[in-house]
N, C-alpha and C positions, 0 to 999 in steps of 0.2 A: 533243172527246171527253169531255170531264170536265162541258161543258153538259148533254152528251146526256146520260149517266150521271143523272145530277141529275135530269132531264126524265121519265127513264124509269123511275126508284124510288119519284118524287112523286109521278107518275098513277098508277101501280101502287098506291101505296099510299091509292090516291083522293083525291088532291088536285088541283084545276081549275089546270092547270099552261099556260103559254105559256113558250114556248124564242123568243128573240131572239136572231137573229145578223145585226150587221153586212154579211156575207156570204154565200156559200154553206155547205154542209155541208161540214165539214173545208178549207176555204178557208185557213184561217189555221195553227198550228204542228203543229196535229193531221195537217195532211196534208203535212207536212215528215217526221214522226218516221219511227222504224223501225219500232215496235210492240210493241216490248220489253214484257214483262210479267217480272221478274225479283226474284230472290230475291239471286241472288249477288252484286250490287254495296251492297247495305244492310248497315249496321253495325247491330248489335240494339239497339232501342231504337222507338221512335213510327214510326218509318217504316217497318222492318221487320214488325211487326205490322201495318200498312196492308197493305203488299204481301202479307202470306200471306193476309188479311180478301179483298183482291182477287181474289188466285187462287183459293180456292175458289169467288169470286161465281164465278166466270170460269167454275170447273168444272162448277158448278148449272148455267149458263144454257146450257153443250153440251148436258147431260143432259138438261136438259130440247126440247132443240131438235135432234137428232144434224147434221141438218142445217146448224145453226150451225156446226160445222166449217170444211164448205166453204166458207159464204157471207161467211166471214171471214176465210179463212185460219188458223185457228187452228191453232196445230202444239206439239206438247208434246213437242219436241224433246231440250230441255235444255241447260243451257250451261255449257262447258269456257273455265277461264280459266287462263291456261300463265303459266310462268314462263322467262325464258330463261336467268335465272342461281339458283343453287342459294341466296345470300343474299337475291335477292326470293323464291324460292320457300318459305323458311321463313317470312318474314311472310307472305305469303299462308295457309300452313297454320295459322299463329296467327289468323288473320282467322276462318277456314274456323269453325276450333276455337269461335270465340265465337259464331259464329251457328250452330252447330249448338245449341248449350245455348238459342241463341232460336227452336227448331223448326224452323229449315235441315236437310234433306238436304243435305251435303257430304260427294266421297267421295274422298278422296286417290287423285291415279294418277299413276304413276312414269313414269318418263323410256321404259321400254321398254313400258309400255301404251294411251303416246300416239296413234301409229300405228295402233293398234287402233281408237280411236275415228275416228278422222282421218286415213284413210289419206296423205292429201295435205299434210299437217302439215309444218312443218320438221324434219328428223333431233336439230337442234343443241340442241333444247327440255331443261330440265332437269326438268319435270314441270307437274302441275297437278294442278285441281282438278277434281270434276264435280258441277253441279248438276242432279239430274235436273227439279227444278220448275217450272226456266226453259221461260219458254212465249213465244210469238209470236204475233201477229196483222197483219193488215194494215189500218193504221189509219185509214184513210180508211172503208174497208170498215164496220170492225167502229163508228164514230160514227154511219154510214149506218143500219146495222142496228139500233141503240139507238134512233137519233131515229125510223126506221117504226114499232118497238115503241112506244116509248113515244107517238107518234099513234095508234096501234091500244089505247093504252087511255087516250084521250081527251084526250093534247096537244096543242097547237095551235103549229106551228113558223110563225115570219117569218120568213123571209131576206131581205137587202135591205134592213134597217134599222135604223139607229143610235140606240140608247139616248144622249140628249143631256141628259138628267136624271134625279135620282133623288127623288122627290117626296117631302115629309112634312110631318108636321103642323106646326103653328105651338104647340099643346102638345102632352100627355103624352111629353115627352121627346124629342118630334120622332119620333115612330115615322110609321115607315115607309108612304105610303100606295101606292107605285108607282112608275111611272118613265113619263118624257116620252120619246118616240121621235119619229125623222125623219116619221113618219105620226101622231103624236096619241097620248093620254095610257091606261097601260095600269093600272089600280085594280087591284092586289094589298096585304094585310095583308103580306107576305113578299117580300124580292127577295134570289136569289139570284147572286154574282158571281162566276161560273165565265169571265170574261175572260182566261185565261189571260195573257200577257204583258202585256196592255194591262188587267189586275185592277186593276193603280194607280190608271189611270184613272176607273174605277169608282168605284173605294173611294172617290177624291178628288171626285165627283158629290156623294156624300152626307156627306161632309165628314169622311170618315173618314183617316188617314195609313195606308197600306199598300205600302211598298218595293219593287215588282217592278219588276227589271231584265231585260231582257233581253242576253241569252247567247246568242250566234250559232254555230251551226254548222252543217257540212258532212257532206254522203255523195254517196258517189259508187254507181253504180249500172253493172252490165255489162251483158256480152251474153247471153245466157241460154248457160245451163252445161248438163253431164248431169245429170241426178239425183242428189244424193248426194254433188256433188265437195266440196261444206263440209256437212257433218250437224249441227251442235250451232253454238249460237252461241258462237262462238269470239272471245276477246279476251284482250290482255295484262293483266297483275293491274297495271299504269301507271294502268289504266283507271281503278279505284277511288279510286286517290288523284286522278287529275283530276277525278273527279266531288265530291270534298270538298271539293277547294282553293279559296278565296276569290278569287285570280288572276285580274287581267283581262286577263292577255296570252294566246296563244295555247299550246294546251294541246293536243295532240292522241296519241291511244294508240291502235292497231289495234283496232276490231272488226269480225269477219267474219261475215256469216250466209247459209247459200244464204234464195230463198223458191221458194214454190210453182211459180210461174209460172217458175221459171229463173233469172233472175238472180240475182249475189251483190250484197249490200248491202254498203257500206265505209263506216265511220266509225270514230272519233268524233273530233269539233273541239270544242273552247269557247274564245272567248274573249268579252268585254267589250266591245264597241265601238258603243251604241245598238243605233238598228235601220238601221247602214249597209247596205246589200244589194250591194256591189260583193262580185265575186267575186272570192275569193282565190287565186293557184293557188299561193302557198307552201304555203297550208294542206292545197289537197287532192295536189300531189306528196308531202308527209310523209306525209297517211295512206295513198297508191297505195303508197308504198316500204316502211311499216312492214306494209302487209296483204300484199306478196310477202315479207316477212320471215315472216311465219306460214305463208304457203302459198305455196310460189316455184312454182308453175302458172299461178296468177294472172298472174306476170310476160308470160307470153304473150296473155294473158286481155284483149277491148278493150272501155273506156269509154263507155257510151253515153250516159251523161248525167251531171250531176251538179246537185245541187239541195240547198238553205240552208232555215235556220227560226230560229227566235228563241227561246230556250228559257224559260219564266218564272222566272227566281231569284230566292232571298229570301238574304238575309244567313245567313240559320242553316240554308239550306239545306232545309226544312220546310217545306210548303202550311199557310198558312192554310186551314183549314176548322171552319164551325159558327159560331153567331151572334155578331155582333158587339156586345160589351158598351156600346158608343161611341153605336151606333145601332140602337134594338130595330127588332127586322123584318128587318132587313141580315145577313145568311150570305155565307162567301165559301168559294169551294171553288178556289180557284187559287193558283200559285208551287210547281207540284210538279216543276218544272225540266225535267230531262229523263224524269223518270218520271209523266207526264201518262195515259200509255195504259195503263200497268200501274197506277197505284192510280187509275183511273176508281171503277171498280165500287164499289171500298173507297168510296171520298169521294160518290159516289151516294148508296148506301146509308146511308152514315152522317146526310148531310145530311137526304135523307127522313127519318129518324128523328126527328130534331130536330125539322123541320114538323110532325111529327104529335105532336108531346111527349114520343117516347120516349126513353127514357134511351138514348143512342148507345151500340153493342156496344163500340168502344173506347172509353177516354179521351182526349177531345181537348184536354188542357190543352195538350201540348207544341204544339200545331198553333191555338192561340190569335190570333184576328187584331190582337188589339190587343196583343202584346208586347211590338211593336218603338217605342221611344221615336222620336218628332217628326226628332230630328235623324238616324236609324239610316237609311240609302240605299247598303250595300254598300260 
């Protein structure tokens, strides 16, 4: 997702772009996620301003497309995060509190307006939050859509083939000349590494230190529901602190979302363990029990499938994006964890900017690739 993005701000902004993937299109974590585009789990600060940079891209490119809608699932739902006891529900309101002062919509709703939102809620809830901002996509979709655009203004996508080097000079600095693939040698002045989980990797071609680990987790998926039985993306405010916690053990907090098509999505897992891919079913009985704890309908509600992804994490929790001081030419736009789909747009745009020398709309000091010292691996 975060390739495409990249692929499709660089042509746009007329630059002679190729997209290489290993794979298919969303083949790899992009087509694990859920598609979250969210405002509510960000502490104010570098990321937070990605995400709002994001969602507007997000809102220009409906506007300009009304269509895009559909053809992505895009749903500007919004997202209710509860509380079940009245001691997390006041740090939640203190959370709420700081990111409203960082351009957050947050709208306090009490124990008896829950219901209102969510008919199908649990009674026992002591309140929450509502984020109207929170949006959704379907993220296979919405990668798909970005890589045709961005070929409809003169990209050139490979799938199917493995970047196995990253070429550079022998002087000035060792700047950047391209990259060796499983098919032969591709002459770019710019390479950028939108690798998602396997960035490391990358980074480590051109002899750069870059820490991504991957973070495994889980969602479970049903049967297709009525319209309407979850409205809002629904999750415990557990969520937030599992999304900060450095922890490699397993971590799991309800989130609920209906999507278009019917089904409810169930997550969220993290934990630490490479890229083991055996299936856990400790992990996804805690999140089936914790998601009829939000919505005991569910409990009746059957499993159709369930399916895993690797999330890119960085020690400080922060994507590297924007050029690499270590290796000119070298951009990395990966390690955005689980928020991959939601700041695409942001980390596109910003990257393109870069290419073309413009001064980047945010500051990307905090999102620096060469921060992390040699020994730093989570």
């Amino acid at each position: 997702m975060v390739g495409a993005a990249c692929a499709f701000y660089a042509a746009r902004a007329g630059l002679r772009t190729v997209l290489v993937d290993r794979g298919p299109v969303a083949g790899g974590t992009t087509g694990a996620g859920e598609g979250n585009l969210l405002v509510s789990d960000k502490e104010p600060g570098p990321e937070l301003e990605l995400a709002l940079l994001s969602l507007e891209l997000w809102r220009r490119l409906v506007a300009e497309d009304p269509g895009l809608r559909t053809a992505v699932e895009y749903e500007a739902k919004g997202g209710l995060v509860v509380g079940s006891e009245y001691a997390g529900l006041a740090a939640l309101e203190e959370f709420a509190a700081r990111q409203r002062a960082g351009g957050v919509a947050a709208v306090g709703v009490d124990a008896s307006e829950l219901r209102s939102l969510e008919p199908n809620l649990d009674g026992g809830l002591a309140g929450g939050v509502l984020y109207p901002q929170d949006c959704q996509v379907m993220p296979a979709l919405a990668a798909a859509h970005l890589v045709r655009e961005a070929r409809r203004a003169g990209a050139v996508l490979r799938t199917g083939e493995v970047v196995t080097a990253v070429r550079r000079a022998a002087g000035d600095g060792g700047r950047v000349l391209g990259v060796r693939t499983s098919r032969g040698d591709i002459h770019a002045p710019a390479v950028v590494n939108a690798a998602g989980t396997w960035g490391g990797e990358i980074a480590a071609l051109a002899g750069a230190h870059l820490p991504v680990l991957p973070r495994r987790g889980f969602v479970l998926v049903t049967e297709p529901l009525p319209p309407r039985t979850v409205r809002h993306k629904v999750y415990s405010a557990d969520y937030v602190a599992d999304v900060a916690s450095d922890s490699a053990a397993l971590q799991t907090s309800a989130v609920v979302e209906g999507t278009a098509a019917g089904p409810v999505l169930i997550g969220a897992s993290r934990e630490r363990v490479g890229f083991d891919r055996t299936f856990s079913l400790p992990a996804v009985r805690r999140l089936a029990a914790q998601a009829v704890g939000l919505f005991p309908v569910l409990g009746r509600v059957g499993v159709v499938r369930g399916y895993l992804g690797f999330r890119p994490y960085l020690p400080d929790h922060l994507p590297a994006i924007g050029p690499d001081a270590r290796v000119p030419g070298l951009h990395h736009a990966c390690g955005h964890e689980g928020a991959g789909i939601g700041l695409a747009t942001g980390t596109g745009h910003l990257v393109a900017q870069g290419l073309i020398g413009e001064v980047p709309e945010l500051d990307l000091a905090a999102f620096r690739p060469d921060r992390f010292g040699a020994e730093e691996s989570g």
